[in-house]
N, C-alpha and C positions, 0 to 999 in steps of 0.2 A: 403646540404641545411642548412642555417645558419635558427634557430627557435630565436625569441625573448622572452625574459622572465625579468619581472619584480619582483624584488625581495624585500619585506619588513618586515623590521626585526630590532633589536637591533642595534647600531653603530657598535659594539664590533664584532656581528656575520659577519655584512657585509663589514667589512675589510675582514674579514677569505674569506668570498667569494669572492668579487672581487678580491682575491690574486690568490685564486684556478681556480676563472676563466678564469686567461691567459691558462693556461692546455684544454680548451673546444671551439678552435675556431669555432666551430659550434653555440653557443650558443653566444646571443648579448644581456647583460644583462645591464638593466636598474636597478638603486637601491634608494629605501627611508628608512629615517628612522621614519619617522611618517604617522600612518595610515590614515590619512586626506590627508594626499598629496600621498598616494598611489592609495587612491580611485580614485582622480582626474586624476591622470596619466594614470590607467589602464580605464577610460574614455576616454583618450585622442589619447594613444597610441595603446590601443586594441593588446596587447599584444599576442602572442602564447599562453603563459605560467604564471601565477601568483603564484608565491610561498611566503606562508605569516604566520608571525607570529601572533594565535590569539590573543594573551593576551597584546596585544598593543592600546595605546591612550586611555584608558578611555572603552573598548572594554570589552565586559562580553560574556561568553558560546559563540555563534558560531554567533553571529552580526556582526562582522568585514567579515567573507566566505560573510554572506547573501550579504555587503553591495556591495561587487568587483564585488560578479555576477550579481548582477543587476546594477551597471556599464561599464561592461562591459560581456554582455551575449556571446560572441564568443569565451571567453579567459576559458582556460582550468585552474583549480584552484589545485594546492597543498596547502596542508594548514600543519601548523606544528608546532605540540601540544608536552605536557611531554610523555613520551615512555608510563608512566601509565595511561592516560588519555583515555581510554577506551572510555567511555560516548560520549565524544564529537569526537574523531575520526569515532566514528560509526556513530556519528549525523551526519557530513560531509559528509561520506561516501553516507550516506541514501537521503541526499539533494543535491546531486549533485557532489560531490567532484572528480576529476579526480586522486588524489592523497593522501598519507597523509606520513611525516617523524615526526621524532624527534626533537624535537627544539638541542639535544647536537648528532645529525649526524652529523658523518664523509661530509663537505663541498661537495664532489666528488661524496658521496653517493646519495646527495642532489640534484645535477646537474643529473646525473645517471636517479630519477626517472622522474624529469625535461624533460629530453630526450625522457624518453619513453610515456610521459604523451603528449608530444607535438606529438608523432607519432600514436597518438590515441589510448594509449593501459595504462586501469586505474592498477595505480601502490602503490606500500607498497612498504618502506625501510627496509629491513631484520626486523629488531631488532621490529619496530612495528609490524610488518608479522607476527611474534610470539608471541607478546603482546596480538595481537587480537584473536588469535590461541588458546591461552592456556587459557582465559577469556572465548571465545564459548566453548571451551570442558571443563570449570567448568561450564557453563548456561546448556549446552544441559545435564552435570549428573544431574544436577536439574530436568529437564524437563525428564530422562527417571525415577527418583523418583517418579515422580507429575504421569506418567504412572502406575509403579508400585501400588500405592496409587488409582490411579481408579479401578485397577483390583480388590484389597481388597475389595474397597467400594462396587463394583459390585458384589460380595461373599455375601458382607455383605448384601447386600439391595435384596438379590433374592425374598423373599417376599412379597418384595416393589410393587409399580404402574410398569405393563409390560411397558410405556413410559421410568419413567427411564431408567428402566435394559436396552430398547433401545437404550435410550441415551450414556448408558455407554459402552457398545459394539459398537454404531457406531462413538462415538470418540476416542475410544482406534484404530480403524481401521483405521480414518481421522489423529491421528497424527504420526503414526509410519513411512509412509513413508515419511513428510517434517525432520522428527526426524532423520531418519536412513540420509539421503543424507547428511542433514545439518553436521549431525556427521563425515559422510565421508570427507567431503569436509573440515573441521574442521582439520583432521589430514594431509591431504594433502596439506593444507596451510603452518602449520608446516615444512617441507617439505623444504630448502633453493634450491635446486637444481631446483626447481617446476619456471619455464622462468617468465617473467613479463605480457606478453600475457596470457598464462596457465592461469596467479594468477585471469589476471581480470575478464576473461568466470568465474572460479569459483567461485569468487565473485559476478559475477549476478544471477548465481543459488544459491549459500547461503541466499542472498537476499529475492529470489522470495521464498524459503522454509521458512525466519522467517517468512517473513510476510502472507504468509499463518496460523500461526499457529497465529502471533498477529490476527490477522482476527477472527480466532475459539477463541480465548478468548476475545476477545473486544466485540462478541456475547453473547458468556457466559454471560459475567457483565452486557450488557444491559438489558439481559432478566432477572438475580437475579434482579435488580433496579425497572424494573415493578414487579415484584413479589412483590417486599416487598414494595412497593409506593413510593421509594427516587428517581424515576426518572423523569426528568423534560427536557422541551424543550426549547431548547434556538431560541426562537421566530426573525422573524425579516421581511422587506418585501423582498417578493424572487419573480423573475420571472420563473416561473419554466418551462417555454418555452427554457430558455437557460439551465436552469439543464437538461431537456432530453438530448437537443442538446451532451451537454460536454458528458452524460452518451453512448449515440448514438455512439459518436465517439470512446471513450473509449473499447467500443466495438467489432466494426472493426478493432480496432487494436488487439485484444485480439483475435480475432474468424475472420479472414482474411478469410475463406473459405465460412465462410455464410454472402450473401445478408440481409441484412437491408433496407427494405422500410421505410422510416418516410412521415406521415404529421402533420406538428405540428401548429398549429395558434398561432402565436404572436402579444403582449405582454400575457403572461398567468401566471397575478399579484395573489399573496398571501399572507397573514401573517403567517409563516409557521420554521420550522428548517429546513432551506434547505439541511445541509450537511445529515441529518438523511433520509430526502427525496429523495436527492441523491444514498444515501446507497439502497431506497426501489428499486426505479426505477433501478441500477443497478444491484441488484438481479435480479428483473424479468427479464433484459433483458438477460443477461448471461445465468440465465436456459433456456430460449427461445431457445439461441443460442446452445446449449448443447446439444438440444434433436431433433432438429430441423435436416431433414434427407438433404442430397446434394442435391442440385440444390433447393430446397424449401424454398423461402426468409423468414425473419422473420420480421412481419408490428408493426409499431409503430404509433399510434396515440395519439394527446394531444391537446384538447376543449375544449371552454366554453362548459358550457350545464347549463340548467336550473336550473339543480339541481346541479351543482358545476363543478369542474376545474376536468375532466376525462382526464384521463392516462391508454394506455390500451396498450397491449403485446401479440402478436397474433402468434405462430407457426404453423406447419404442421408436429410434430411429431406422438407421436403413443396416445396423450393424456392421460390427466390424469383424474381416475376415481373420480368423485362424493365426491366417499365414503371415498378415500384418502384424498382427498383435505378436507372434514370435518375434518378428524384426523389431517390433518397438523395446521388447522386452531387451532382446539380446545387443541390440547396439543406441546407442544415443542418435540424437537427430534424425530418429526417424520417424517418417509422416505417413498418413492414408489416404495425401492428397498430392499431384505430381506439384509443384512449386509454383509454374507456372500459371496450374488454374487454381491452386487455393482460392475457398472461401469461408476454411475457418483459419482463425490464429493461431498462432504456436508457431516456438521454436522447432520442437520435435523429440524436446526431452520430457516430458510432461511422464508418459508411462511407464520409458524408463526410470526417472528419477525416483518416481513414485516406487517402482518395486525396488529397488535400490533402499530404497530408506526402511521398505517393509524389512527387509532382509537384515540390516542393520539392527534391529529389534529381535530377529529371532526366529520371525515370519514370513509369511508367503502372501505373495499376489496372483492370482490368477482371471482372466476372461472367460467367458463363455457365451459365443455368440446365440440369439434364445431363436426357437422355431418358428415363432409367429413372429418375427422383426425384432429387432434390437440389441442390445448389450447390455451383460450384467458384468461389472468390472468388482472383484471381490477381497478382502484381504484379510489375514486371520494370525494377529500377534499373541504370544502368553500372556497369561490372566497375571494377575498379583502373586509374588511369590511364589512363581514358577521358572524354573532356570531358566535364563536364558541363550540360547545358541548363538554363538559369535557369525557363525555362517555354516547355516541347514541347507544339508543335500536335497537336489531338486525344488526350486524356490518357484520355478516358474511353470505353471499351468494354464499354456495357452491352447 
């Protein structure tokens, strides 16, 4: 089966290539040497395969990747940066990239992961394989440092508010397993002998372990920011009828085993930080889905109401008490499971964050544990063109 690939790059590189390409009758390579006319091509042509030099035409950090896939969104992209270029290989990686080499790889090396990128399977050329290998395993000794250094704290601070010391036991618990995988998978990359299929499965669990952990610290910061008053919402008008939707979906793909009932009324207009609002509603739904037993759907509703734009999250697990739900409200780090036996995830900011951000809009969060089993976790911000309150008395209805 002959794959198409377009190639853009230097003049100098793409002689090398099209020399080496007589050697690759499989491969029918098209070639540019300016990235305006590669865009237009890989529009045109819809490529297999796009393999591209970033740092072309006028091109800065990773705009030239954005501009080919949205181009042409069918075509599978290798992009191909300095061997040290870390940063932006991972950028790629993280946005999409089916690929990434060395702008001074061996031509053949080139075509190689070309090959395997076009047979569906995301690919590294050795020398970067390793690049990015030995960069994770200097980030994760950092990160088992950053562990180390909680443990002390938690020594230190026994004294302290029992929330902390919570807090610092049930993150030192939340990061050691995305820590340990990431590490494994880290040496295993390392690894030349490790096939190109192999590399890419461990590449999307590497993935889903950092970002797990950016996750538990992008929490972190938001919740120091309110602590100390520097945290601000970046306003704007959102319909948040389609934010459920997106989060709704997100969802069922995340949690394929549980039912999702939605009714949502649209258009349901706001002035609001939608991405921040995204984050709340997303939480709730997830814990929903989390605790929520088989066959027991979990209902989403989203209203005008008189009193504002309700957003509500309803399960049928074993519910949560009252009393709990006041401590998650009132202090951060706190959980409805002792540490030791957790068996769901979380830091333990999830509900406070979440009323924390309602609150910052104007609004209120409230629980209500239901009679026949479960939790409806609830929140109700101003409509469009309604003032908004910097911070409304009594926010929390637990």
């Amino acid at each position: 089966m002959v794959h198409s690939v377009l190639l853009c790059d230097t003049a100098a590189e793409i002689s090398a290539m099209q020399l080496a390409a007589f050697a690759e009758p499989d491969l029918a390579v098209e070639v540019s040497s300016d990235a305006l006319r590669a865009i237009e091509m890989a529009a045109r042509l819809r490529p297999d395969v796009v393999v591209c030099r970033l740092s072309m035409g006028g091109f800065v950090g990773t705009d030239l990747f954005g501009r080919l896939a949205d181009s042409s969104p069918e075509s599978r992209i290798v992009v191909k940066v300095r061997v040290d270029d870390v940063t932006r290989a991972s950028t790629c990686l993280a946005s999409g990239a089916w690929g990434v080499v060395a702008t001074d790889d061996d031509p053949r090396e080139v075509f190689g992961v070309a090959r395997s990128v076009a047979a569906g399977v995301v690919s590294l050329s050795l020398r970067l394989g390793r690049t990015l290998a030995d960069a994770l395993v200097e980030s994760l000794g950092s990160t088992e440092r950053l562990g180390r250094e909680l443990d002390d704290l938690r020594r230190s601070v026994s004294q302290g508010t029992s929330a902390k010391a919570d807090f610092l036991s049930n993150i030192s618990h939340e990061l050691r397993t995305p820590v340990t995988v990431a590490k494994g998978i880290a040496y295993v990359l390392r690894n030349p002998s490790v096939g190109d299929e192999e590399r890419g499965v461990f590449l999307e669990e590497l993935q889903g372990s950092l970002d797990k952990l950016i996750g538990m610290v992008d929490e972190i910061i938001t919740m120091s920011e309110l602590d100390s008053g520097t945290f601000q919402l970046s306003l704007a008008e959102v319909d948040l009828a389609q934010t459920v939707r997106r989060a709704v979906e997100a969802a069922r793909s995340q949690h394929p085993s549980v039912e999702i009932e939605t009714s949502i009324v649209a258009p349901l207009m706001a002035v609001a930080d939608g991405e921040r609002l995204a984050g709340v509603i997303t939480e709730l739904i997830n814990n929903a889905c989390r605790y929520s037993p088989a066959g027991a759907p979990v209902e989403i509703i989203a209203r005008p109401m008189s009193e504002g734009i309700v957003v509500s999250v309803t399960d049928r697990g074993e519910g949560l008490d009252r009393t709990v739900a006041k401590r998650s409200f009132d202090a951060p780090f706190s959980t409805g499971e002792g540490v030791l036996r957790k068996e769901k995830a979380g830091v333990g900011v999830g509900l406070h964050l979440a009323r924390q951000l309602v609150v910052e809009h104007g609004g209120i969060l409230w629980t209500d544990p239901l009679p026949g089993g479960g939790t409806r976790v609830a929140f109700c911000i101003p409509p469009q063109g309604a003032r908004m309150a910097t911070r409304p008395v009594g926010a929390v209805g637990a």
